[in-house]
C-alpha positions as CSV (number, residue, x, y, z in Angstrom):
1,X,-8.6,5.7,21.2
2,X,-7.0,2.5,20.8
3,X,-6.3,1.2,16.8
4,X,-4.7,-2.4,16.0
5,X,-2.2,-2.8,13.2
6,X,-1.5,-5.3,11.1
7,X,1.7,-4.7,9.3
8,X,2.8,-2.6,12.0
9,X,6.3,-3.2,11.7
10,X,6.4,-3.3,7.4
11,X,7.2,0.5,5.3
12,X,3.7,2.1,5.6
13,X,3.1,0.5,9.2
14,X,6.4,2.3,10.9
15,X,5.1,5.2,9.9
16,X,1.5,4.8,11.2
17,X,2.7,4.2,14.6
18,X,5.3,7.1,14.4
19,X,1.8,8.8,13.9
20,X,-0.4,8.0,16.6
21,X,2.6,7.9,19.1
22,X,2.5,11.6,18.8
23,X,-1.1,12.0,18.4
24,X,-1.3,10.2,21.7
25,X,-3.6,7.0,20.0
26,X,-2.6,3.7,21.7
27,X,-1.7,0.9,19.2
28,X,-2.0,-3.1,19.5
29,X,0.2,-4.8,17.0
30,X,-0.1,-7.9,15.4
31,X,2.7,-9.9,14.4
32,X,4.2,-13.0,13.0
33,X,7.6,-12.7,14.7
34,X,8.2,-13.1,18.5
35,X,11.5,-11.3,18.3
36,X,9.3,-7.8,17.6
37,X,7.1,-8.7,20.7
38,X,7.1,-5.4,22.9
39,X,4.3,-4.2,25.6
40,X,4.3,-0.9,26.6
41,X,1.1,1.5,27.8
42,X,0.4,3.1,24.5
43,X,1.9,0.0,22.3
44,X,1.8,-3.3,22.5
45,X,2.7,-6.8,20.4
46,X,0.8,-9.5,20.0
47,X,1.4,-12.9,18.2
48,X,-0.3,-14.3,15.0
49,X,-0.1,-16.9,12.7
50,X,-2.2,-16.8,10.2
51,X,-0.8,-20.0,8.3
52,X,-2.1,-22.0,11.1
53,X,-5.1,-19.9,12.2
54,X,-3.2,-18.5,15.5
55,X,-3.7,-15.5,16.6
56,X,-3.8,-13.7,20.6
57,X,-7.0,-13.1,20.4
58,X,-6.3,-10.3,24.1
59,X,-5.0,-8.1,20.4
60,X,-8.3,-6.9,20.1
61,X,-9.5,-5.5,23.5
62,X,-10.0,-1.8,23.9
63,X,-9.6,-1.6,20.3
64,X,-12.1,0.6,18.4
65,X,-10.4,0.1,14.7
66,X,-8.7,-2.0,12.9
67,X,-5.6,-0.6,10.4
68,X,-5.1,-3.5,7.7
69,X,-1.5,-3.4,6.1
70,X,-0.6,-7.3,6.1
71,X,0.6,-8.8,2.9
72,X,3.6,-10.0,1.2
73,X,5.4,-7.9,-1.1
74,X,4.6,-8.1,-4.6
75,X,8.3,-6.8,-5.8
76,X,9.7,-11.0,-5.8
77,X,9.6,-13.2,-8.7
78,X,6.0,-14.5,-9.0
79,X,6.4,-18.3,-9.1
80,X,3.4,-20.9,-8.8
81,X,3.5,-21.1,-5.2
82,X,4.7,-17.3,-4.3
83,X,1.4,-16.4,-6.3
84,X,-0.5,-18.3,-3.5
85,X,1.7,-16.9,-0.9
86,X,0.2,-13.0,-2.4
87,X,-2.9,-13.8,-2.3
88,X,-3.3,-15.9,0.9
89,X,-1.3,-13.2,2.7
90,X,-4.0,-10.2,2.3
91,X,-7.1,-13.1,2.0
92,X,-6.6,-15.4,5.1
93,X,-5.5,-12.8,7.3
94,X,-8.7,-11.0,6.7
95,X,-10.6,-14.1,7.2
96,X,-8.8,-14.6,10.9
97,X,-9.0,-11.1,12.3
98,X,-12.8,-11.2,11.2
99,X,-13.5,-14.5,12.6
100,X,-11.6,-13.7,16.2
101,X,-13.7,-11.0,16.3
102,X,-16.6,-12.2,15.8
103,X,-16.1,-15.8,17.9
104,X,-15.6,-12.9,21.1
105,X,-17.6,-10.1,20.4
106,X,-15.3,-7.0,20.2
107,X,-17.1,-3.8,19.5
108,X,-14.6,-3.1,16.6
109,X,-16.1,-0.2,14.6
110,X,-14.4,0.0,11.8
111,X,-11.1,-1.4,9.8
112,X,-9.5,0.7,7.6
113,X,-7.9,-1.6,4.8
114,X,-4.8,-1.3,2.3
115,X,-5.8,-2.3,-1.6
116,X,-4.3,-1.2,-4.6
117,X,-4.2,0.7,-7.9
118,X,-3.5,-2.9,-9.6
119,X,-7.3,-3.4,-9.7
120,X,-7.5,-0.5,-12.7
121,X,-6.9,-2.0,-16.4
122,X,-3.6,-0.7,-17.9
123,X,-4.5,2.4,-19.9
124,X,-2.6,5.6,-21.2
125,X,-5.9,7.6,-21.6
126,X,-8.1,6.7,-18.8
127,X,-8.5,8.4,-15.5
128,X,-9.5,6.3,-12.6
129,X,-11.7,6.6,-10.4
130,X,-13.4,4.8,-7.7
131,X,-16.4,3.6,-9.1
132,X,-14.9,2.3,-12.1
133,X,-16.1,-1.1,-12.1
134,X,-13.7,-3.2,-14.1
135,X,-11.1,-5.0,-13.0
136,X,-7.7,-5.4,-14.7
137,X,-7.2,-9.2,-16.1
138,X,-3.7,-9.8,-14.5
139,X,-2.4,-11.3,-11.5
140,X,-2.8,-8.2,-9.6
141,X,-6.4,-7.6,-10.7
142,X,-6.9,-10.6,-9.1
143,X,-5.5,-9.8,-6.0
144,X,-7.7,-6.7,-5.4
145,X,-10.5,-8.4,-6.0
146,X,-10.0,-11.2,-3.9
147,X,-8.7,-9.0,-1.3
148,X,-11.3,-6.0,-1.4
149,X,-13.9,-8.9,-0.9
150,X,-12.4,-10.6,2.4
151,X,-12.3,-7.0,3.7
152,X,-15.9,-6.3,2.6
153,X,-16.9,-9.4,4.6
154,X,-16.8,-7.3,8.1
155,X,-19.8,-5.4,6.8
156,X,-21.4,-8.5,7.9
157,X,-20.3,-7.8,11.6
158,X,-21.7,-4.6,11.1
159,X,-18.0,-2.9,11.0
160,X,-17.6,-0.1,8.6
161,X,-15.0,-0.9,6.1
162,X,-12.5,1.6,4.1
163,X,-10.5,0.5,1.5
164,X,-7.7,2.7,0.3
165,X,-6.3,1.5,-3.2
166,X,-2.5,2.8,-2.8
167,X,-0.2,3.5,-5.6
168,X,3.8,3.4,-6.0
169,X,4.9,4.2,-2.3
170,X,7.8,6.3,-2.4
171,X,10.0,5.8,0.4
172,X,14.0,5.9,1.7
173,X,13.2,3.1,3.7
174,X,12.4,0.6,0.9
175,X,9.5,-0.1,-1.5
176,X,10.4,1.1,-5.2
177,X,12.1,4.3,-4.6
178,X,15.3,2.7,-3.5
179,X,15.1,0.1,-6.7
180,X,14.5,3.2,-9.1
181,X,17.4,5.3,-8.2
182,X,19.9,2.5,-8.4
183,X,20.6,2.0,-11.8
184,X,20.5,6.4,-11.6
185,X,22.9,6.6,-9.2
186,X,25.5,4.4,-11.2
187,X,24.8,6.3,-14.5
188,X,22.8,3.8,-16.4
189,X,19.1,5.4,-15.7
190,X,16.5,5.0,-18.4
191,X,12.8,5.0,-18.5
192,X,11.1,1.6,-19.0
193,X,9.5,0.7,-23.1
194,X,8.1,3.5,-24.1
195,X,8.0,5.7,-21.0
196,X,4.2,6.9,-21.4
197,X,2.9,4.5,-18.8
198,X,1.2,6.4,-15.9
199,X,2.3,6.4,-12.6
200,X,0.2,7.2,-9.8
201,X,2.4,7.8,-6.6
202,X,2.1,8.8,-2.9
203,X,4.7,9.8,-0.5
204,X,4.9,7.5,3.1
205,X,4.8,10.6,4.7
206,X,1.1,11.5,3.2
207,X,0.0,7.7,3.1
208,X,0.4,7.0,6.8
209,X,-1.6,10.4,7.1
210,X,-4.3,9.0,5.1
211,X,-4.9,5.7,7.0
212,X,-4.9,7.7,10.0
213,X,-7.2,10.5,8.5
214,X,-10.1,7.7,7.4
215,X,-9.7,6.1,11.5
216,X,-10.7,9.7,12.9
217,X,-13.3,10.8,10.2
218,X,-14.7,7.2,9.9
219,X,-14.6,7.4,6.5
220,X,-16.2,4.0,4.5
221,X,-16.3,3.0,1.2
222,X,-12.8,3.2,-1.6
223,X,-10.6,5.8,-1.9
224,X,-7.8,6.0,-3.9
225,X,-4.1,6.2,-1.6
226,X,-2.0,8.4,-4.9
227,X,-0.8,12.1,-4.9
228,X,-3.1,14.9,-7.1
229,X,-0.7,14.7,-9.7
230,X,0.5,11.7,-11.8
231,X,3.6,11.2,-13.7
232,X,4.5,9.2,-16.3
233,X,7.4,6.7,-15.9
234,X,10.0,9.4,-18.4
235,X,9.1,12.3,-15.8
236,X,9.7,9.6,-12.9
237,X,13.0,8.6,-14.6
238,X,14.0,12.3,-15.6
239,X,13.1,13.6,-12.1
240,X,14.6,11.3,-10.1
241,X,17.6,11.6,-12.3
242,X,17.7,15.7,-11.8
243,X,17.7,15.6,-8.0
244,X,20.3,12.9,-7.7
245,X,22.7,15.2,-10.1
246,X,22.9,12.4,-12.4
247,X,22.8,12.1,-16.2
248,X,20.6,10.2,-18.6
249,X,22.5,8.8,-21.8
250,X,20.9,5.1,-22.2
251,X,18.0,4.4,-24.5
252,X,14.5,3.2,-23.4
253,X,14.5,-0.5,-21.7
254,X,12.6,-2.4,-23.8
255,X,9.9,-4.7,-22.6
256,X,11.1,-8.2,-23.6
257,X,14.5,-7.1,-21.8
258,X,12.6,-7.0,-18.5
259,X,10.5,-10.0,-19.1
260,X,13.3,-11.9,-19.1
261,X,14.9,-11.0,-16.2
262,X,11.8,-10.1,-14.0
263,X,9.3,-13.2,-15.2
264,X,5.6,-12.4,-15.0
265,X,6.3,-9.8,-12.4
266,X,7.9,-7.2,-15.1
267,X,4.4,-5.7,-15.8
268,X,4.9,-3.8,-12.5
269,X,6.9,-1.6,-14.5
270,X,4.9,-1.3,-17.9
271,X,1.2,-0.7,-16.2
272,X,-0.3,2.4,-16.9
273,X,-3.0,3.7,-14.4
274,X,-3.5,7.5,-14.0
275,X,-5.7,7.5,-10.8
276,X,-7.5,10.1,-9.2
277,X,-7.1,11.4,-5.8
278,X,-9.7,13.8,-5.7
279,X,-12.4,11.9,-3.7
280,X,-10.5,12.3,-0.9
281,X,-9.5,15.8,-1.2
282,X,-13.0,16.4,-1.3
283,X,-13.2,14.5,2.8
284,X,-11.0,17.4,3.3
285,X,-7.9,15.5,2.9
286,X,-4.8,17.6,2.4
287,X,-1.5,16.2,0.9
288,X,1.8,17.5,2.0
289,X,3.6,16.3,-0.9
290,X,0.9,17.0,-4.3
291,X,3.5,17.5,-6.9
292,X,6.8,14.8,-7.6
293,X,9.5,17.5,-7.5
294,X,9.3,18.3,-3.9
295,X,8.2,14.8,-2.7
296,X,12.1,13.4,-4.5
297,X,13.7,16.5,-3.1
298,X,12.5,15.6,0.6
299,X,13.3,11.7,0.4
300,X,16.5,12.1,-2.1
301,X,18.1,15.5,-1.9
């Protein structure tokens, strides 16, 4: 089996080759940067750019699925014109890979596609999941909507698409994780406003299993990329502070503080969604790390 990533070399992506390296899947890699070219037997680079509509089109052959991870990080100050740079990043892309495919008639089967828990309204009593039908009225509502759709349009290619709505990563190697123990580590934790807001996590470890889990079952449709068990951001804060041997003295941060410095982007910290993960236990998916605790103590301790 041979899969092609985009995103191959980003947080998730590392870890998805990692993967198939020693489950002996061969991997074509698309990327923006020449300096990350490499060709070996069971991986190999190819160049994109999906500004201009470039792309070696050679990344496709022998390739039976497509892993989608491209898009820019949403953890930088949304101006204007980095709002465009979001939402072209995960759209355009799409748009290309489809339309290569397509123009040369590659038997992809299926492409397995990263999305995210933004699409949920903020709530602290609802439970998500997949078939809840409306879509939060922020910025990153409107991302996942946009996005889900550019992916949906391979249906029309008669590729099976998989869309796996991923919550906070939590990671050594970047992502939030490192950003949330900071302020820990130096002794000035605290949870963010009130400290209710749900957050639905997953650990790399478990995601990269679960984009690799949908390839080999050819699984289609949403499924929601969190842990069985949600926390709110106190227990996050509390946690994370217990297994880095640190105390917790400061109040709350309120909301207007982090407005302030963050801009727009701030609500990243004061959304609430408590998703569910267990449509894809019930595909027989097992998670490694289901509970918080062990998941810090593995990447902190």
């Amino acid at each position: 089996m041979r899969v092609l990533i985009t995103g191959a070399t980003g947080l998730v992506g590392k870890e998805i080759v990692k993967l198939c390296q020693e489950d002996g899947i061969a991997v074509n890699y698309l990327t923006t940067s020449k300096s990350k070219l490499e060709t070996q037997d069971n991986y190999k680079g190819f160049y994109w750019n999906p500004q201009k509509g470039e792309i070696d089109t050679k990344c496709f052959e022998g390739v039976d699925a497509v892993i989608n991870l491209v898009g820019a990080s949403i953890s930088k100050r949304w101006t204007d014109s980095y709002k465009k740079e979001v939402l072209e990043s995960r759209t355009k892309t799409a748009a290309l890979l489809k339309k290569t495919i397509d123009d040369n008639n590659y038997p992809v089967k299926q492409i397995v596609s990263a999305s995210a828990i933004g699409v949920y309204p903020s709530s602290i009593t609802n439970y998500y999941e997949e078939d809840f039908n409306k879509i939060s009225d922020t910025f990153l509502g409107e991302v996942v909507e946009q996005w889900e759709a550019a992916v949906d349009a391979f249906k029309d290619s008669n590729i099976d698409v998989c869309k796996l709505r991923i919550g906070l990563v939590l990671s050594n190697d970047g992502g939030a994780l490192p950003e949330i123990i900071k302020p820990i580590k130096l002794g000035a934790g605290a949870a963010f406003g009130s400290g209710e807001q749900w957050q639905s996590w997953i650990h790399v470890e478990d995601l990269a299993s679960l984009f690799l889990y949908a390839v080999k079952e050819g699984l289609t449709g949403v499924y929601n990329a969190v842990a069985p068990n949600s926390v709110t951001n106190a227990e996050l804060t509390k946690l994370s502070a217990k297994v880095l041997k640190r105390p917790l003295i400061l109040p709350n941060i309120p909301k207007f503080a982090m407005k302030l410095v963050l801009g727009e982007m701030h609500i990243i910290l004061f959304e609430s969604q408590r998703v569910s993960s267990q449509k894809i236990e019930q595909e027989g998916f097992q998670f490694k790390y289901a509970n918080l605790c062990p998941a810090l103590e593995d990447l902190l301790g």
